[in-house]
C-alpha positions as CSV (number, residue, x, y, z in Angstrom):
1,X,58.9,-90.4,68.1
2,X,55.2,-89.7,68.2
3,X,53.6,-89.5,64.2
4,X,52.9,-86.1,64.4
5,X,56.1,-84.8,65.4
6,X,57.0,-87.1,62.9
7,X,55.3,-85.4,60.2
8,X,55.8,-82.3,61.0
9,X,59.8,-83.0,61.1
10,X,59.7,-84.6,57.7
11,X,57.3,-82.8,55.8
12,X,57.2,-78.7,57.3
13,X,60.8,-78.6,58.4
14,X,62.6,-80.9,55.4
15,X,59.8,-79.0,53.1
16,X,61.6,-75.5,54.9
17,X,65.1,-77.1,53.9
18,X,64.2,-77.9,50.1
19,X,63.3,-74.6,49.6
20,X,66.2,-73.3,51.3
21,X,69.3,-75.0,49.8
22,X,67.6,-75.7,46.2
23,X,65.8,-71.9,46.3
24,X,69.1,-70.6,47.5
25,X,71.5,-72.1,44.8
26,X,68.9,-70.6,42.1
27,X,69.0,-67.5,43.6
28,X,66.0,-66.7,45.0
29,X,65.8,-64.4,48.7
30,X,62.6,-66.3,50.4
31,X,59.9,-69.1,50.8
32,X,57.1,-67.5,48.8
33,X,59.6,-67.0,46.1
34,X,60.8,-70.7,46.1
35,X,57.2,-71.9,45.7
36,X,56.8,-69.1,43.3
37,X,59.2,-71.0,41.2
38,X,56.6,-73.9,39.4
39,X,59.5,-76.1,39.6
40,X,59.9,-75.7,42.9
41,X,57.0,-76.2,44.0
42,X,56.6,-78.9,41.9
43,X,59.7,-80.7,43.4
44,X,58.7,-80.1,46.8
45,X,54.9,-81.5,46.1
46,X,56.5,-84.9,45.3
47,X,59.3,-84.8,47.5
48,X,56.8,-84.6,50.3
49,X,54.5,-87.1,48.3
50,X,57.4,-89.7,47.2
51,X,59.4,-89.6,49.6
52,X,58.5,-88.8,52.7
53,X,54.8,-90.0,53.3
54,X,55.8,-93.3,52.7
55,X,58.0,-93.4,55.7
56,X,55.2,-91.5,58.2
57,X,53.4,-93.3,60.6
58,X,49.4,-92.7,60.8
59,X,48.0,-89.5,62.6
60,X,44.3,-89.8,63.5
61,X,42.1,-86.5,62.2
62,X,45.2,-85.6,59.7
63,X,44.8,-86.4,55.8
64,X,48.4,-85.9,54.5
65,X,47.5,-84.9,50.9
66,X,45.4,-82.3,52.5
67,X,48.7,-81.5,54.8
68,X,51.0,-81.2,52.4
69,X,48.4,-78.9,50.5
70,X,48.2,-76.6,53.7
71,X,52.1,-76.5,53.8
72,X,52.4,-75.6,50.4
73,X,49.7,-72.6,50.8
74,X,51.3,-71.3,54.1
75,X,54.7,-71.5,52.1
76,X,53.7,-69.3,49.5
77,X,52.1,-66.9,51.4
78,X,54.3,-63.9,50.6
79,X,53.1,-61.7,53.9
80,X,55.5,-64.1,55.9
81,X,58.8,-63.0,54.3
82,X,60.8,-65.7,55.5
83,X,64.0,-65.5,54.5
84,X,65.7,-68.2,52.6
85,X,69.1,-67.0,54.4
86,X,67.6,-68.0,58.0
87,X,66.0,-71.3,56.6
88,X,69.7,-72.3,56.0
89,X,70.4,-71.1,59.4
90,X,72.8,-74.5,61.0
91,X,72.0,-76.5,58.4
92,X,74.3,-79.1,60.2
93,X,72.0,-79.2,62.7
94,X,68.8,-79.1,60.6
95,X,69.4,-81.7,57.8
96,X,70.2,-84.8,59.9
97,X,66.6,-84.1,61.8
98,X,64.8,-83.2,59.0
99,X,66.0,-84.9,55.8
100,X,68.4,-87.6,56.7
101,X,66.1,-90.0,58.8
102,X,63.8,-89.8,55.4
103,X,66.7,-91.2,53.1
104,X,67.6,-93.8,55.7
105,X,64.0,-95.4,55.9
106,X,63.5,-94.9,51.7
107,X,66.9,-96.9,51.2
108,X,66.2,-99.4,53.6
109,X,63.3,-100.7,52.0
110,X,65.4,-99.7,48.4
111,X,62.8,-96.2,47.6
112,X,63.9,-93.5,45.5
113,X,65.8,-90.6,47.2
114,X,67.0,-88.8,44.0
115,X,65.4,-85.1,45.4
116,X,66.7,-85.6,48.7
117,X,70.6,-86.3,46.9
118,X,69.9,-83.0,45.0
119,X,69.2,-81.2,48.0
120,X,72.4,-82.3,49.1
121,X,74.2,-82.0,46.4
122,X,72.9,-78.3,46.8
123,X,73.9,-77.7,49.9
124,X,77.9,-79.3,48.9
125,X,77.9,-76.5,45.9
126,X,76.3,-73.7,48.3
127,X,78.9,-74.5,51.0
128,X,82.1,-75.0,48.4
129,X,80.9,-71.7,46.5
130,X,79.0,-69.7,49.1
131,X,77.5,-68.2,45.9
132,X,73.9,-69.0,43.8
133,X,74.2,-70.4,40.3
134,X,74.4,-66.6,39.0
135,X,76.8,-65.2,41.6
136,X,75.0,-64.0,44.1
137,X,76.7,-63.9,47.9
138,X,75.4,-66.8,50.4
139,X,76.9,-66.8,53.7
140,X,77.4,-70.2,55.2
141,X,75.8,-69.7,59.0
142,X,76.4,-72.5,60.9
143,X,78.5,-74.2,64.2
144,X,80.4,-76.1,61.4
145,X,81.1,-73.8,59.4
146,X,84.2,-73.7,58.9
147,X,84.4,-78.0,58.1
148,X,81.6,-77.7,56.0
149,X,83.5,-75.4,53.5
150,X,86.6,-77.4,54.0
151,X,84.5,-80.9,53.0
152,X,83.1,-78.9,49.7
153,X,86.2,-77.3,48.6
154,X,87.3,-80.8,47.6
155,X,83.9,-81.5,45.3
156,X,85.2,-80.9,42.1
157,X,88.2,-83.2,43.2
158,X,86.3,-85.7,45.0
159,X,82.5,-85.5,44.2
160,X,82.2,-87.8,47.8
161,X,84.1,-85.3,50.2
162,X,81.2,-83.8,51.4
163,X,79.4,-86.5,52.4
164,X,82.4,-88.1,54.2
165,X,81.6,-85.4,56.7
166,X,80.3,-88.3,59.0
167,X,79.4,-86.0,61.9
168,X,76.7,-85.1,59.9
169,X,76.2,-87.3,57.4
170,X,77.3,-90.6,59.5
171,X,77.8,-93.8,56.6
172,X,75.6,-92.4,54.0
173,X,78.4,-92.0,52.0
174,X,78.8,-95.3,51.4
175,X,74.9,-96.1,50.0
176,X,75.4,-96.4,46.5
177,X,72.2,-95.9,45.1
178,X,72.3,-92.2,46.8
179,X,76.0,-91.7,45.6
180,X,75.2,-92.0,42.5
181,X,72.4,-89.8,42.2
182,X,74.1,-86.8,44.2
183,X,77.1,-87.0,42.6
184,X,75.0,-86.9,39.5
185,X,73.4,-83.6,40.5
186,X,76.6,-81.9,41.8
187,X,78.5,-82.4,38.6
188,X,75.2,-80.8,36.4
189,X,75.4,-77.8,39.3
190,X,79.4,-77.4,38.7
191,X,78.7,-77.6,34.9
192,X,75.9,-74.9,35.8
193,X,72.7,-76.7,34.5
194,X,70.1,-74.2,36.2
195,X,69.3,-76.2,39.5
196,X,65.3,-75.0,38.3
197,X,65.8,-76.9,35.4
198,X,67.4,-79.6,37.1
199,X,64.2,-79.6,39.8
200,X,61.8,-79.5,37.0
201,X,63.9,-83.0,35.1
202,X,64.1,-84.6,38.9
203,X,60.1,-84.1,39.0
204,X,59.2,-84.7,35.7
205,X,61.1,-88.6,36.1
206,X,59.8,-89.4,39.1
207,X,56.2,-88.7,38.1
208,X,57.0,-90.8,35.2
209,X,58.5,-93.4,37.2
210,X,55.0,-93.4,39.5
211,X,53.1,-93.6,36.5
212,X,52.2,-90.0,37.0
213,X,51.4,-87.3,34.1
């Protein structure tokens, strides 16, 4: 894969999916208001910092601070409208592209993934509820629809069912260190801790854990 593709992939289009399964669970309609929401933003600044420029390759005449900074103003322009709904649009198809190849490379060399497993452990309460954190309808949009929901149902009774979808997922549901963390998260959603308060802990640690402010 050429590096820009590369960054685009893991930082505009998994940036795109953070905002959409996290913003959707909280409730919120579209991107501007995701990066409205300081914790989201905030989560999405280090996701993109943390987690995924350590696995890009270099791209000559492209500073990725000053990237990321560009995404992050284009995302919260609110003239664009984009819909959070549309963002989760096949998120089958979307995730393994975007997201996935990310937590492969930070687990290989044994980096955090923890917002990556809450995005996923977002996306295993929005498909098992089809519903926000206060209620509101989300419609599940995607070729696998109908096994997504069927892998979710089961979270409450098996926190792991969703990622033993292996179509999508492949053998990441038998990393431990993820596990851990996104079974973490999806027991806080089901006990309905405010997934912008969870964002806003998840950021908060990891800037600790950097030495960060």
């Amino acid at each position: 894969m050429a590096p820009y593709e590369k960054l685009k992939l893991r930082m505009l289009n998994a940036g795109h999916s953070v905002l959409g399964l996290v913003g959707s669970v909280a409730g919120l309609e579209t991107i501007h208001e995701s990066v409205d929401a300081k914790q989201l933003k905030r989560l999405l600044s280090i996701f993109m910092e943390q987690e995924v420029m350590p696995t890009l390759n270099p791209v000559e005449g492209i500073d990725v601070y000053e990237y990321r900074d560009t995404l992050l103003s284009r995302f919260s322009n609110p003239f664009i409208k984009d819909t959070l709904a549309r963002i989760c649009l096949e998120s089958s198809a979307k995730v393994p592209v975007f997201l996935l190849p990310t937590v492969r490379d930070n687990l290989a060399v044994n980096r955090d993934t923890d917002i990556s497993a809450l995005v996923i452990a977002c996306w295993a309460y929005y498909s098992d509820r089809h519903a926000s954190q206060d209620g509101k309808s989300l419609e599940i949009n995607d070729v696998l629809a109908d096994k997504l929901h069927n892998a979710a149902s089961n979270n409450q009774m098996d926190s792991l069912s969703f990622l033993m979808l292996e179509e999508v997922f492949g053998k990441l549901v038998n990393e431990a260190r993820f596990t851990a963390s996104y079974q973490d998260f999806l027991e806080r959603l089901y006990h309905q801790e405010p997934v912008l308060l969870i964002s806003e802990k998840v950021a908060s640690n990891k800037l600790k854990l950097a030495g960060g402010c």
